[in-house]
C-alpha positions as CSV (number, residue, x, y, z in Angstrom):
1,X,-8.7,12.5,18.0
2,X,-10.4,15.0,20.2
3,X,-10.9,12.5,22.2
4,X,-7.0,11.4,23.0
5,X,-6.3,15.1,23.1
6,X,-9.2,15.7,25.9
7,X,-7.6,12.6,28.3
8,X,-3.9,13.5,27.8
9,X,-4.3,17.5,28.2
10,X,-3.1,19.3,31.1
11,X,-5.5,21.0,32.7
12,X,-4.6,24.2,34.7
13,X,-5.6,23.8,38.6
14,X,-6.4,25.6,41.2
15,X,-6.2,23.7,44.1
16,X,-4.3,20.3,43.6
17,X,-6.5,18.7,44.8
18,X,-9.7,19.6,43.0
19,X,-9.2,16.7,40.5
20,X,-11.1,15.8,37.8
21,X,-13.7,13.2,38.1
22,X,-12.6,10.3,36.4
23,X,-14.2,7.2,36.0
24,X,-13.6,4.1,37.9
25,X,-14.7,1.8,35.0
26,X,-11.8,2.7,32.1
27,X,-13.2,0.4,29.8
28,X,-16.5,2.0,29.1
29,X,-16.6,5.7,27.3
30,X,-19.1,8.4,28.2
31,X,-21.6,8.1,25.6
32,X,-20.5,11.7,24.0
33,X,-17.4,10.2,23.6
34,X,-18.3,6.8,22.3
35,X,-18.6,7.9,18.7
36,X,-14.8,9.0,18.5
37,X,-13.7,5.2,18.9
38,X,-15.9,3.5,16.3
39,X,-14.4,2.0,13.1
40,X,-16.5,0.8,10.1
41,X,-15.5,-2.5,8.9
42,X,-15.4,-0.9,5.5
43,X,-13.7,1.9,6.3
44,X,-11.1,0.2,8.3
45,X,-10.8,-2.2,5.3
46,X,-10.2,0.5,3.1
47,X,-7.7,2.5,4.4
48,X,-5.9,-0.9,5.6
49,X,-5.5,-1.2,1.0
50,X,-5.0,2.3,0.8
51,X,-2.0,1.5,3.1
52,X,-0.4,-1.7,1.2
53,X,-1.0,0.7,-1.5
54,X,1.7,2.7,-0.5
55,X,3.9,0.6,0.9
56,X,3.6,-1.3,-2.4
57,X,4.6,1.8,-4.6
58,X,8.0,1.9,-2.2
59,X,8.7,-1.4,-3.2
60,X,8.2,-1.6,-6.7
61,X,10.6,1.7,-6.9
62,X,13.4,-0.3,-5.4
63,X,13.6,-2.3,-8.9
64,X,14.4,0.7,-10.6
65,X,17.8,1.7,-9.4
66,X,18.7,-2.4,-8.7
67,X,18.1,-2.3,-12.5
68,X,20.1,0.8,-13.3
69,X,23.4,-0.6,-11.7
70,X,23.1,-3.7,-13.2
71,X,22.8,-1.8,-16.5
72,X,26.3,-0.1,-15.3
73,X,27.7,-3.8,-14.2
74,X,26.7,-4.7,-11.2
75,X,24.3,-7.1,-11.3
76,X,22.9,-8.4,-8.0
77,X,23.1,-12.0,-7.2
78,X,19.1,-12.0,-6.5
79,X,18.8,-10.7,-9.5
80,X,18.6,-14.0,-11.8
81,X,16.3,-14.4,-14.4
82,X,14.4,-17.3,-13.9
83,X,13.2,-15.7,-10.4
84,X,12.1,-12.0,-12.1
85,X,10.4,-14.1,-14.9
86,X,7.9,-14.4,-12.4
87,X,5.5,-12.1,-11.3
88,X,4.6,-13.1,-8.1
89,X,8.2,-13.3,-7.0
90,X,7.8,-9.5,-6.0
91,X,6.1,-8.0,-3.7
92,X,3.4,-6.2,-5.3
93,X,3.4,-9.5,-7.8
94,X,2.7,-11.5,-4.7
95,X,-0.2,-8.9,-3.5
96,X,-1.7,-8.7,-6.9
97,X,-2.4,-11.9,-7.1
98,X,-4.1,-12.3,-3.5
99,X,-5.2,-10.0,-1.3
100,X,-4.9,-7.4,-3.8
101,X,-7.4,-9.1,-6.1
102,X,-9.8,-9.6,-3.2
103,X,-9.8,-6.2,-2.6
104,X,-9.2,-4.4,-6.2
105,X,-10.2,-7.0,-8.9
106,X,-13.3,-5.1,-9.1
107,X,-11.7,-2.0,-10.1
108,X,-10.7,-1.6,-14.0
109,X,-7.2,-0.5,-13.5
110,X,-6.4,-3.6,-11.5
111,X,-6.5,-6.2,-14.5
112,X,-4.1,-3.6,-16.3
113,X,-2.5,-3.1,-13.7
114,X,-1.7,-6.8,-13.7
115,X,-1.0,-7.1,-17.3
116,X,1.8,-4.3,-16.6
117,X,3.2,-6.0,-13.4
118,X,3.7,-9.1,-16.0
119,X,5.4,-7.4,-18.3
120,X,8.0,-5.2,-16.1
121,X,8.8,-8.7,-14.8
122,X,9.2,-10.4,-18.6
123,X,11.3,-6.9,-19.3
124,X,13.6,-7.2,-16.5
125,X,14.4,-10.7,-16.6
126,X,15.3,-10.0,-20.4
127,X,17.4,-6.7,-19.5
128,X,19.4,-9.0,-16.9
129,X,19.6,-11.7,-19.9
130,X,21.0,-9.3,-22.0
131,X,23.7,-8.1,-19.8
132,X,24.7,-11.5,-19.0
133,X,25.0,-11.7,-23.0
134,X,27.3,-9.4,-23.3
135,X,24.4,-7.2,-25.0
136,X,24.9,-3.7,-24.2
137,X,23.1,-1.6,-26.3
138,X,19.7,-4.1,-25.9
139,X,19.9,-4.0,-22.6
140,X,19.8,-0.5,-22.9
141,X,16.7,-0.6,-24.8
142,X,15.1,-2.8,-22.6
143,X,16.2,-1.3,-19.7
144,X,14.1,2.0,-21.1
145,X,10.9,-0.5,-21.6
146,X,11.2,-1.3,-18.2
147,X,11.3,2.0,-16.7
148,X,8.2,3.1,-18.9
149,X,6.4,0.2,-17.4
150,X,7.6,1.1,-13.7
151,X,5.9,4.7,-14.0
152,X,2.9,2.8,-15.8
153,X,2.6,0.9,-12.5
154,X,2.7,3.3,-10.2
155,X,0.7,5.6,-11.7
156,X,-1.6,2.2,-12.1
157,X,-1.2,2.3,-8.5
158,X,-2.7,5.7,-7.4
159,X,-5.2,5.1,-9.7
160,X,-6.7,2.5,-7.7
161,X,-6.2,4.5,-4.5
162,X,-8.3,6.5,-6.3
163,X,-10.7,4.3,-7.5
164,X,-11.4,3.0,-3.9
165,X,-12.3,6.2,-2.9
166,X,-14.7,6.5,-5.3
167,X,-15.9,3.2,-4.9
168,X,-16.5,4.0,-1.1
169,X,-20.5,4.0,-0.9
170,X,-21.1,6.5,2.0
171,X,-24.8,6.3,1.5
172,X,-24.3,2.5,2.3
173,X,-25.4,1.7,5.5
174,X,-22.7,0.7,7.5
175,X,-22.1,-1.4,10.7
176,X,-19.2,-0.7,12.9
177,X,-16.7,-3.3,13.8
178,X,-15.7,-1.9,17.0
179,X,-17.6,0.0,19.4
180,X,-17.6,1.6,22.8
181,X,-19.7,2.2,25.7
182,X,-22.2,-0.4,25.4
């Protein structure tokens, strides 16, 4: 970050036209600087989770309030059954079972984590199968299963964050997947 800060400063001249040296070659970094652009592949792979971590937690809390108003009548069209039955039809369903088991199925929470992704899905196709029924006061009672296994995920969620920061070896030797200056 220095770095970036260094090249885009202003620098307070003089004489306009005592410039700084700069180097012909833009491609290459003065060796001082070098170390400011390296990324470990492990690192880099780590943050990219800790990222789709996130985003994932923003997407499973969209099912919350699609599920409240459908509770109150409106049930969305998308919202059929025999689609939330699955698992994988969701976003973090679809994760889970690939990338994010490459990069978490390591980690204890994940298989819970799995487990409770399964079941939201089993709880909110039901709730939506209720309401179709005409049965209120089930759907009700399903609807509060669902939202106790929504803050179960999340929470499942950061707890991998977590975990992969505690995972992180920084003893490890580590090779960088990008550098500069030669």
């Amino acid at each position: 970050m220095d770095f970036l800060k260094r090249l885009f400063a202003s620098s307070p001249r003089k004489d306009s036209s005592a410039r700084p040296a700069r180097p012909e070659d833009w491609s290459t970094v003065p060796s001082l600087q070098a170390s400011e652009l390296v990324a470990f592949g492990d690192e880099v792979s780590r943050l990219s989770v800790e990222f789709d971590i996130e985003a994932l937690v923003v997407s499973h809390e969209r099912w919350m309030p699609w599920l409240w108003q459908a509770l109150g009548g409106q049930i969305d069209a998308q919202l059929r059954p025999d689609v939330i039955r699955d698992d994988r039809s969701s976003e973090l369903g679809a994760w889970l079972h690939d990338a994010g088991r490459k990069a978490l199925g390591h980690l204890p929470a994940y298989d819970l984590l799995l487990v409770r992704n399964r079941y939201f899905h089993l709880k909110a196709a039901e709730l939506i199968t209720l309401l179709e029924g005409g049965e209120q006061a089930r759907a009700e009672h399903t609807f509060k299963q669902c939202e106790h296994a929504s803050r179960q995920i999340v929470l499942l969620l950061k707890e991998l964050k977590r975990g992969l920061a505690r995972h992180a070896a920084p003893s490890q030797s580590r090779k960088p997947s990008l550098t500069a200056g030669g």
